[in-house]
C-alpha positions as CSV (number, residue, x, y, z in Angstrom):
1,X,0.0,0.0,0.0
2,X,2.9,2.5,1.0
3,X,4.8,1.2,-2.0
4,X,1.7,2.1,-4.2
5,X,0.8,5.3,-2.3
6,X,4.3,6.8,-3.0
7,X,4.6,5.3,-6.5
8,X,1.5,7.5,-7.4
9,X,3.3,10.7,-5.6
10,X,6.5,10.0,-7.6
11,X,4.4,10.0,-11.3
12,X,2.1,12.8,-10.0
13,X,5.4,14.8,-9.5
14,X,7.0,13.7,-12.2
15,X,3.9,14.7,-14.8
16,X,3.7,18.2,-12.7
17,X,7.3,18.5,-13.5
18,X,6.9,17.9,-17.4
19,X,3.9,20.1,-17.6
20,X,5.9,22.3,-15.6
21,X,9.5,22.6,-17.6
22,X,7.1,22.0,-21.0
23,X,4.9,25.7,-20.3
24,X,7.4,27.3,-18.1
25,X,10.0,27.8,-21.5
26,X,10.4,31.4,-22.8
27,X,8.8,30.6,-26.8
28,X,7.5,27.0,-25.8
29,X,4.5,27.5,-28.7
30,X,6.9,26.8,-31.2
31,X,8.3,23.5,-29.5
32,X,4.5,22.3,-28.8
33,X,3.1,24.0,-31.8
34,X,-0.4,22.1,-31.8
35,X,0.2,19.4,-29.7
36,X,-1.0,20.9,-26.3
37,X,-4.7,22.0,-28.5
38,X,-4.4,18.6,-29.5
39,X,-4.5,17.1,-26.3
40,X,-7.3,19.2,-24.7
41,X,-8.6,20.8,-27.0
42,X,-9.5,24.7,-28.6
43,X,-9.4,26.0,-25.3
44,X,-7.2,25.5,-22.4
45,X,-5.9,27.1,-19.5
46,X,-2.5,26.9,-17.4
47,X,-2.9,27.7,-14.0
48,X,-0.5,29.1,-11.8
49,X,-0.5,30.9,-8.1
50,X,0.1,33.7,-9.7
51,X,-2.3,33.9,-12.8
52,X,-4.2,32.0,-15.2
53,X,-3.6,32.1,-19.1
54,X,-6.1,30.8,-21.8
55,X,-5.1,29.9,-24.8
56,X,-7.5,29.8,-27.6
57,X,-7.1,28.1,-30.9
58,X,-10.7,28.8,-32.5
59,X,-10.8,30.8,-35.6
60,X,-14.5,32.5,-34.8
61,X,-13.2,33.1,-30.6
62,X,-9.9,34.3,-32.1
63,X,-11.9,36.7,-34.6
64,X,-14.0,37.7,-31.2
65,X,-11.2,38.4,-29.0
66,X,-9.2,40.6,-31.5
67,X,-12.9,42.7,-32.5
68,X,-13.9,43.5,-28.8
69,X,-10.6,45.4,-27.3
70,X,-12.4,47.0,-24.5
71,X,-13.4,43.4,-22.9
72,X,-10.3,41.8,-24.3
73,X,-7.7,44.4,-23.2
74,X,-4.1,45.0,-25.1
75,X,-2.0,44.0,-21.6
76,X,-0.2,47.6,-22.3
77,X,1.9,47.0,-19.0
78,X,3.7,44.4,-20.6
79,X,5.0,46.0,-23.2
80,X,6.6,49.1,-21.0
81,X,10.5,48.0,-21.3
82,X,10.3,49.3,-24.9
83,X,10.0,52.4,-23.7
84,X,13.7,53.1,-23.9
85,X,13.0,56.7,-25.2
86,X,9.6,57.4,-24.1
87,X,5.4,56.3,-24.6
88,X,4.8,54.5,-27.7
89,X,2.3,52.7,-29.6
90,X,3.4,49.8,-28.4
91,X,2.4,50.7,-24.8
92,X,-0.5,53.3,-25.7
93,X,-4.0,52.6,-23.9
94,X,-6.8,51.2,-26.1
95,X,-8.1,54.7,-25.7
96,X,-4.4,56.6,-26.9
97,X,-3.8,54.3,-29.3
98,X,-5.4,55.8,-32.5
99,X,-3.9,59.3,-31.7
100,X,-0.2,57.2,-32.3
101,X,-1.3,55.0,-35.1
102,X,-2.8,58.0,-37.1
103,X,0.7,59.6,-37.2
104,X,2.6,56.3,-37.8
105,X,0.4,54.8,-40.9
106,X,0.9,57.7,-43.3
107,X,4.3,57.4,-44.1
108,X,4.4,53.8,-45.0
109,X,4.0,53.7,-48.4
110,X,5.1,51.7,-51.4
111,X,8.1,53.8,-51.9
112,X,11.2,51.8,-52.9
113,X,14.7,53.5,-53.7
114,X,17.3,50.6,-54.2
115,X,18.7,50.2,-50.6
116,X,18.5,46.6,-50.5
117,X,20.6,46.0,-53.6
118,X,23.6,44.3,-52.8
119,X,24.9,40.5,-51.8
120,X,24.2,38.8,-48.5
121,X,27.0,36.9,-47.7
122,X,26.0,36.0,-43.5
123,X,22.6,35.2,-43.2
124,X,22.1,36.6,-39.6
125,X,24.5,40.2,-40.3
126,X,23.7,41.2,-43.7
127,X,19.8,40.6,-43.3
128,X,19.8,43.1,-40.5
129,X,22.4,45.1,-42.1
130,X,19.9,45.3,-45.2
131,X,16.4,45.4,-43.3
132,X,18.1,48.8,-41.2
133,X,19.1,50.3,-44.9
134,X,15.5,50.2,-46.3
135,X,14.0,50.9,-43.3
136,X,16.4,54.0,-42.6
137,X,15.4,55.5,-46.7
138,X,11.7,54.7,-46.6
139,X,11.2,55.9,-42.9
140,X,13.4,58.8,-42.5
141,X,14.8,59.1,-46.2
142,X,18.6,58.3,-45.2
143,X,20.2,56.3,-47.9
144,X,22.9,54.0,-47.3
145,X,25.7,51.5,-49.5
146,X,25.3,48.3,-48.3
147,X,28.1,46.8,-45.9
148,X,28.0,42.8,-46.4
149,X,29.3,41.3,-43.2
150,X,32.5,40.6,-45.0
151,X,33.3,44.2,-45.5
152,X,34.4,44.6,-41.5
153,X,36.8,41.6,-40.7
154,X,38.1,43.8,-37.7
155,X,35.6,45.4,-35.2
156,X,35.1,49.1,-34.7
157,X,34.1,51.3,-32.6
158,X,30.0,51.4,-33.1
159,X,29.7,54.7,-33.4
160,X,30.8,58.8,-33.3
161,X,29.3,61.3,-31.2
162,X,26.9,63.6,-33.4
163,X,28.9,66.5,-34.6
164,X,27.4,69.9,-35.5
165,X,27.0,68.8,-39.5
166,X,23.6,68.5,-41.4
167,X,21.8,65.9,-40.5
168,X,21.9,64.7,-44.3
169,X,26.1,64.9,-44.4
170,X,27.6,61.4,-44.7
171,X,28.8,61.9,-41.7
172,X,26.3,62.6,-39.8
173,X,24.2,59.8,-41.5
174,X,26.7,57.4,-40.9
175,X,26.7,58.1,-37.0
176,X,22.9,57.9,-37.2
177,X,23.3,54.6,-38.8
178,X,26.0,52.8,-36.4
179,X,24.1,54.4,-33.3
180,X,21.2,52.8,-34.4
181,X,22.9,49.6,-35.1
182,X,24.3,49.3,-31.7
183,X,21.1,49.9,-29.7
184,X,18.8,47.6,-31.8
185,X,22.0,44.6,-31.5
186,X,21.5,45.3,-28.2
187,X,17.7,46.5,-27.2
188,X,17.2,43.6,-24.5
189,X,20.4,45.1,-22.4
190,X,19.0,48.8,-23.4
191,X,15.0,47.6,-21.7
192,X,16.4,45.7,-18.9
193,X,19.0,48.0,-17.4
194,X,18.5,50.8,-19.0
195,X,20.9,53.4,-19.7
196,X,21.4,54.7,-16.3
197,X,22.7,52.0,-15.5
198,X,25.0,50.9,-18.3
199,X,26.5,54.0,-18.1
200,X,27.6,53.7,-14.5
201,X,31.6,54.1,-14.1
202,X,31.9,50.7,-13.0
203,X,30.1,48.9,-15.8
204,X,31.9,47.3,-18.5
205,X,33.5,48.9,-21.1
206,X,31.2,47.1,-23.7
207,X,27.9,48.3,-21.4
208,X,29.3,52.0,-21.7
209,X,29.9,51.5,-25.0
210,X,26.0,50.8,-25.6
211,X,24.9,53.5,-23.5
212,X,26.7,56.3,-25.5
213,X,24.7,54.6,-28.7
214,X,21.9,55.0,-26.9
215,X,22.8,58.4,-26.0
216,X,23.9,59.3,-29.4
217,X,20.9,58.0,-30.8
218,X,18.9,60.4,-29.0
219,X,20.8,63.0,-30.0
220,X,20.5,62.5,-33.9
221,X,16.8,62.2,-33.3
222,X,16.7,65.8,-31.8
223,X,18.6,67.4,-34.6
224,X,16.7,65.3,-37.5
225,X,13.4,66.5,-35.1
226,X,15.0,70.2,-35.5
227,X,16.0,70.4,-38.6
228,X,12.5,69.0,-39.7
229,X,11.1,71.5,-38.3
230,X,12.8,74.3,-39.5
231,X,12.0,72.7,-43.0
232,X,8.5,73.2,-42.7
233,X,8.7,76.6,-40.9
234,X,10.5,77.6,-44.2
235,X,7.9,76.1,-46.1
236,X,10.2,73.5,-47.6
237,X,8.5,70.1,-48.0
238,X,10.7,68.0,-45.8
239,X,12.0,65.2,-45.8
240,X,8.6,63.4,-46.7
241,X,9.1,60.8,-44.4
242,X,8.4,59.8,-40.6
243,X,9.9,63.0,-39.5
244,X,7.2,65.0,-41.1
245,X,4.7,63.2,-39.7
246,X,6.1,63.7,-36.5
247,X,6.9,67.6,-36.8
248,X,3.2,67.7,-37.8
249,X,2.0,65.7,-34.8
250,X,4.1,68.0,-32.1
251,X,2.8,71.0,-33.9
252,X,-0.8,69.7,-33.2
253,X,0.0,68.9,-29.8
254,X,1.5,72.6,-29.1
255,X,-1.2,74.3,-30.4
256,X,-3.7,72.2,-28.8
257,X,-1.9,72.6,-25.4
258,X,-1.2,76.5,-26.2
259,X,-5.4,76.4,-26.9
260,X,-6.3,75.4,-23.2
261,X,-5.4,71.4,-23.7
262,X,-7.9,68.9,-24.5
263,X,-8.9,67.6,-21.2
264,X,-10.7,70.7,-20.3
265,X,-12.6,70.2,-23.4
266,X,-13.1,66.2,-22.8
267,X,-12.2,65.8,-26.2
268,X,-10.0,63.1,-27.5
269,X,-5.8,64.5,-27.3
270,X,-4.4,65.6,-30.1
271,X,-1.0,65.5,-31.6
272,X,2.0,63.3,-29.7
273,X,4.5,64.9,-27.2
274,X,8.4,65.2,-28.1
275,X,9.2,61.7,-25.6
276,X,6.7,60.1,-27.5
277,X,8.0,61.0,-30.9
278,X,11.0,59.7,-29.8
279,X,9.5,56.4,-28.2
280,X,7.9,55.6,-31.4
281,X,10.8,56.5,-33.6
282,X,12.5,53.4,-31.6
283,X,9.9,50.8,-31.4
284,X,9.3,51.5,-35.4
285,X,12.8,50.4,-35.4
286,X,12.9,47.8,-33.4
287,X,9.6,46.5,-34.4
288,X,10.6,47.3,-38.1
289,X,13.9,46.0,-38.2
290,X,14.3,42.5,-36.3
291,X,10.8,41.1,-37.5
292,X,12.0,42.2,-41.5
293,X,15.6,40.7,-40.5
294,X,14.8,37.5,-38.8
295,X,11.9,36.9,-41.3
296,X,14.4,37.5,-44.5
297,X,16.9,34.9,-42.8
298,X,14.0,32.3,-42.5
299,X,12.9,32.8,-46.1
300,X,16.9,33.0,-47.6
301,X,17.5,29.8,-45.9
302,X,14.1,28.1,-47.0
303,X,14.9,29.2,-50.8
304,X,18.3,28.0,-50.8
305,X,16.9,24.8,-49.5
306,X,14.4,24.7,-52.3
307,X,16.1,26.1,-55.9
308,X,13.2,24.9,-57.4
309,X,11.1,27.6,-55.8
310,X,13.7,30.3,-56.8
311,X,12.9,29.4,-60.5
312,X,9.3,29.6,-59.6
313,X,9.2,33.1,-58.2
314,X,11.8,33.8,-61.2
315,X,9.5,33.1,-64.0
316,X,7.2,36.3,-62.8
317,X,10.7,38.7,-63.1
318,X,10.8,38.0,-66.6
319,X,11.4,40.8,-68.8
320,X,11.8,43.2,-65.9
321,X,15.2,45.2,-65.3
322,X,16.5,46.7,-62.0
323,X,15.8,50.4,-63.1
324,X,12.0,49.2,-63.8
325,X,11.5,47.3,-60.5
326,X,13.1,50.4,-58.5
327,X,11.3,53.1,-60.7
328,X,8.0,51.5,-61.1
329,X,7.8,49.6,-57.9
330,X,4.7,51.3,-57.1
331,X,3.0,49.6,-60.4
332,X,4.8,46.4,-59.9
333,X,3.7,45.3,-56.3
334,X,0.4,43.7,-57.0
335,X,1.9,41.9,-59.8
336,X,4.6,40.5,-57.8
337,X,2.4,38.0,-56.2
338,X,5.1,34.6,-55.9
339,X,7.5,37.1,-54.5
340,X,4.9,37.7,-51.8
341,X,4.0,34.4,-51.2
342,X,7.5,34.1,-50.4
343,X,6.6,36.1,-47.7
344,X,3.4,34.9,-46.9
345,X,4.6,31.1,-46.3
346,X,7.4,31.8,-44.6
347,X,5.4,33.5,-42.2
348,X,3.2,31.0,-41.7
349,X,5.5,28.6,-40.5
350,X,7.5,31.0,-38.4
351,X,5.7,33.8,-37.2
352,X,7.9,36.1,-35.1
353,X,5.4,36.3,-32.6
354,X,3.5,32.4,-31.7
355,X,0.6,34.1,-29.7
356,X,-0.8,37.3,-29.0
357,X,-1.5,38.0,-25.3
358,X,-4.6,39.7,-24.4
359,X,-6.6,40.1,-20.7
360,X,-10.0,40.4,-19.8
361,X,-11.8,43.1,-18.1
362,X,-12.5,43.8,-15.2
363,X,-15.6,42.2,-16.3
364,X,-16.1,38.1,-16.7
365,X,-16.4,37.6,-20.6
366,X,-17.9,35.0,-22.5
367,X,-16.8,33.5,-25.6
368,X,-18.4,31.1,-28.1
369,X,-16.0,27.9,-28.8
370,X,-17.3,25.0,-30.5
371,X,-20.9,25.6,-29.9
372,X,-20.6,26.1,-26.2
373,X,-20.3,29.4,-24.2
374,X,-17.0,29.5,-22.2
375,X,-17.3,32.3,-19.3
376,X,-13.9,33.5,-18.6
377,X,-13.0,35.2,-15.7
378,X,-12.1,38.9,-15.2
379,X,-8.0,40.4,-15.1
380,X,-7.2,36.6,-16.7
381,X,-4.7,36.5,-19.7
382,X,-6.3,35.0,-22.7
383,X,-3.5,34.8,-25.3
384,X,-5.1,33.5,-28.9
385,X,-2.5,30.2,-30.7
386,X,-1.2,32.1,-33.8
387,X,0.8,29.2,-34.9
388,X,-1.3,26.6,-33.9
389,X,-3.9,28.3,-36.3
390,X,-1.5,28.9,-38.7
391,X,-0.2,25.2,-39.4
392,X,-4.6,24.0,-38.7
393,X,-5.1,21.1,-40.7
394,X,-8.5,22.3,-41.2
395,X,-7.1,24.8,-43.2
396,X,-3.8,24.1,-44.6
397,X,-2.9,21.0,-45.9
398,X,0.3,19.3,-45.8
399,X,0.6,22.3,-43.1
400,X,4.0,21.7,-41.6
401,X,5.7,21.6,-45.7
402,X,7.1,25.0,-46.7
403,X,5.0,25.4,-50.0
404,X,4.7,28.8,-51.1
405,X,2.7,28.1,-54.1
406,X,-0.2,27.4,-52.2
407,X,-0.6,31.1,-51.5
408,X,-1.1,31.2,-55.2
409,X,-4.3,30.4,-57.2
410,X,-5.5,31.0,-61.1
411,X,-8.4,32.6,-61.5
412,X,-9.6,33.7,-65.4
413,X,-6.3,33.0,-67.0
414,X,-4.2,35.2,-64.2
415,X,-2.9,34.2,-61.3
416,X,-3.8,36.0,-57.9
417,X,-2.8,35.6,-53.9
418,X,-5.5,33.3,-51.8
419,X,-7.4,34.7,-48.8
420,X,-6.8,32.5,-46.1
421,X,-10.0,31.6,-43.9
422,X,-10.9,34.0,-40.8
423,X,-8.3,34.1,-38.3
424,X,-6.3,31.4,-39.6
425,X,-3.3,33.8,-40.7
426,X,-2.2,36.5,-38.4
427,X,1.0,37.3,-38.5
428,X,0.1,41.0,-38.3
429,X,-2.9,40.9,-35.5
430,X,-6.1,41.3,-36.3
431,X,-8.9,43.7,-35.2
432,X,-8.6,47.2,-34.7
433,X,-5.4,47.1,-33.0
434,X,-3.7,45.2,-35.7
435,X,0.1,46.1,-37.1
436,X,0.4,49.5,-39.0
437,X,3.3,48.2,-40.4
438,X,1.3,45.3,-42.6
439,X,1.5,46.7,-45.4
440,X,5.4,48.3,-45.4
441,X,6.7,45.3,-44.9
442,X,5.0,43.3,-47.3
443,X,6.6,46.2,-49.6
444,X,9.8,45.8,-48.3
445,X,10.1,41.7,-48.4
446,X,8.7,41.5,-51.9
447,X,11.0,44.2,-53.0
448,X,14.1,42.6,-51.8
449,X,12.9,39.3,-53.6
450,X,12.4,40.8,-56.7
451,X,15.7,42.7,-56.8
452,X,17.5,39.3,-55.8
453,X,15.7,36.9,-57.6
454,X,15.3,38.4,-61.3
455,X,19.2,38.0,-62.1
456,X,20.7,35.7,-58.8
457,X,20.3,32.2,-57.0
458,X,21.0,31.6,-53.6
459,X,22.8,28.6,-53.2
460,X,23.8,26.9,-49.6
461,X,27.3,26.0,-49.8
462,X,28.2,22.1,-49.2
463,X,30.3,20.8,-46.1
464,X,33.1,18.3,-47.8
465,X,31.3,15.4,-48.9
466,X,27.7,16.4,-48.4
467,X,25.3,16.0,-51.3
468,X,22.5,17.8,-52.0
469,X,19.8,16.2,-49.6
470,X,22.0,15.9,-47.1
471,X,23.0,19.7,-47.4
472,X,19.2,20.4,-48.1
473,X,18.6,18.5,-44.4
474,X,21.0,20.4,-42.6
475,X,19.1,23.9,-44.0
476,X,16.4,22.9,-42.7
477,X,17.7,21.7,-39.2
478,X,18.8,25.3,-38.8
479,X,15.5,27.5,-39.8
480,X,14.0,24.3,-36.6
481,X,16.8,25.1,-34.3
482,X,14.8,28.4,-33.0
483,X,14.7,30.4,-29.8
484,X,12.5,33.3,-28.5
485,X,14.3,36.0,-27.3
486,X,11.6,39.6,-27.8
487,X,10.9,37.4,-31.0
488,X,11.7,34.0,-33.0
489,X,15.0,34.1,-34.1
490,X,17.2,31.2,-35.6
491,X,20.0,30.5,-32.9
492,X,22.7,30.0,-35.5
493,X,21.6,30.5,-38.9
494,X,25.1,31.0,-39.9
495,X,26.2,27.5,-39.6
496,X,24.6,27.7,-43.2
497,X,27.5,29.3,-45.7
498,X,25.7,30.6,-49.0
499,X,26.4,31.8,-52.1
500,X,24.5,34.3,-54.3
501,X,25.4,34.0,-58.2
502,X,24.1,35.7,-61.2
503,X,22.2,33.6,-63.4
504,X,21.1,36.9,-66.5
């Protein structure tokens, strides 16, 4: 009886201590994937002393959740270490959050200006090297060669303290740039500690280092602020990127504050404040930059694994030229569609974000699941399964293959991009509160692919002795061998050497 008694106790532990380890993992959804919504179900809850988090994998709840924000709050707390520079979007109440998003969606357009031309020669480096560049000259119209990975054997110092040149001198852009660089390589240091704190005496030379980027960063985006400014006092036109949006913004802000504010008016605020300007210019960038980057390493990897697919998304670049794809891009885009079902598949299968947190009211909410009304209970996280929607059987099939031509269908002789069921693709959100960046980075993926793929083939280079399946097998062992830092990231996705060669 004993033997029995403590026989249960030992399994009982053991299964706590596997469920445990198994939901306790920073980025587990990608290890479990459906598994867990296998096991019990569309809707599931782990428990812990401290709080209790749903997880929903039902398109129609999912469609719910993301429609009614004021029952299924945006957990804005969460989100405060990004601001390194001030309020943001990213933290902005349900209520705030159109007065930022208004500012922020206007300048991302389908403008396109060459700065991803160029090689990539280290997957992880020259991705981010090349998602900064063409978010750095559609954002804030500062154009820059690109540097492959190759092109700085020896390290330098990051950065240069901003001088008193124009902002637009290559000097000054080139401090912008490396500042930049060196706070989003290091944005988790930069949220944690903050710069207070790196910047102590005592710190490491390398923490200094990142808090005089940080520093310096701040800096640039007080003279590019200025200099906007004095632009459009002028009656110049600006720079015609973010900056103008944002020297529009303050102005609104001033004059509504310089009017009596809007809270004695109880109408909605107006504008965004100078911290907030500079919070957003950040998260953009952060936001912006890693999701592009660690997306474009995914899908480089996945076509250099596949060749076939190259040829695919090839056969629509026929006929087109460089000049034309840079010049016309605006025309070209909706034509592009295999280039952005690149994008769209790739996506799919590796989301940078597995699941979406949300919290309920302070009101119990009920949802419909199934056919059966589920009551949740109030301040409880409810956190919709991206993924596990994403790779749904239901809706996908062969859903764990990387197949981008099943983003493609032919309707009347032309070809045209699918629309995937209700909430069974969200890579952006959905709802209200959904990315403003959805559509500038579909611009910015496709346009990469079309530059690259019309004249060049990415090729994974061989380890002695390795044939192609074999080398093919390893590829793909590396875009699996993930972990989830502020998003999924491949841990090592240079242990894959490639090659880019012209083919026209």
């Amino acid at each position: 009886m004993i033997l029995e008694i403590l026989g249960l106790l030992f399994f009982s532990y053991l299964s706590w201590s596997i469920i445990f380890g198994r939901y306790s993992r920073r980025g587990w959804y990608f290890a479990d994937r459906w598994e867990s919504h296998r096991r019990y179900g569309p809707i599931w809850a782990i428990v812990t002393p401290r709080d209790v988090y749903v997880n929903v994998a039902d398109p129609e709840a999912i469609h719910d959740i993301f429609q009614r924000r004021t029952d299924f709050i945006r957990p804005s707390h969460l989100y405060k270490v990004l601001e390194v520079y001030g309020p943001c979007i990213s933290t902005a109440s349900w209520t705030d959050w159109p007065r930022h998003r208004k500012v922020l969606a206007t300048p991302f357009n389908e403008t396109w200006d060459g700065a991803a031309e160029g090689q990539i020669t280290s997957v992880a480096k020259d991705t981010r090297t090349l998602s900064l560049n063409v978010l750095a000259a559609t954002g804030f119209r500062k154009s820059f060669p690109f540097q492959s990975a190759n092109d700085h054997p020896v390290a330098q110092e990051p950065h240069s303290t901003p001088r008193k040149e124009d902002a637009d001198s290559p000097v000054a852009s080139a401090g912008y740039r490396d500042a930049l660089q060196t706070v989003l390589d290091n944005c988790i240091f930069l949220m944690v500690l903050g710069r207070k704190w790196l910047a102590l005496p005592f710190a490491p030379q390398s923490w200094r280092q990142i808090a005089k980027a940080a520093d310096d960063f701040q800096r640039y985006m007080v003279r590019m602020l200025d200099e906007e400014t004095k632009a459009l006092n002028y009656g110049q036109a600006g720079s015609g990127g973010l900056m103008t949006s944002f020297v529009r913004a303050m102005d609104l802000k001033q004059k509504a504050d310089a009017e009596g504010g809007t809270a004695a008016s109880g109408s909605p605020p107006k504008g965004l404040t100078v911290d907030e300007i500079f919070g957003n210019i950040f998260v953009i960038n952060f936001a912006g930059h890693d999701t592009t980057a660690n997306t474009l390493a995914f899908g480089l990897l996945l076509l250099a694994a596949y060749p076939e697919v190259q040829d695919w998304v090839a056969e629509e670049l026929q006929g087109l030229t460089d000049e034309e794809i840079k010049n016309h891009y605006a025309d070209l885009f909706p034509r592009l569609r295999r280039c952005r079902a690149i994008l769209l598949e790739t996506l799919r299968l590796f989301p940078p974000i597995q699941s979406l947190p949300k919290r309920t009211s302070s009101e119990p909410q009920c949802l419909q699941v199934g056919g059966r009304t589920i009551v949740v209970p109030n301040d409880v996280g409810v956190h919709p399964s991206l993924l596990t929607m994403h790779i749904n059987a239901q809706y996908w099939s062969e859903a764990m293959a990387w197949k981008p031509s099943r983003w493609i269908t032919v309707a009347e002789a032309s070809e045209r991009v699918i629309t995937p069921a209700r909430s069974s693709f969200l890579p952006w959100s959905d709802g209200p509160q959904n990315c403003p960046g959805n559509k500038f980075s579909q611009v910015e993926f496709v346009a990469i692919m079309a530059i690259l793929l019309r004249a060049h083939r990415i090729d994974a280079i061989a380890n002695p002795g390795e044939s192609f399946r074999e080398t093919q097998a390893r590829v793909l062992a590396t875009t699996q061998d993930v972990d989830m830092q502020l998003l999924l990231r491949m841990k090592d996705a240079d242990r894959v050497r490639m090659v880019v060669r012209r083919v026209a």
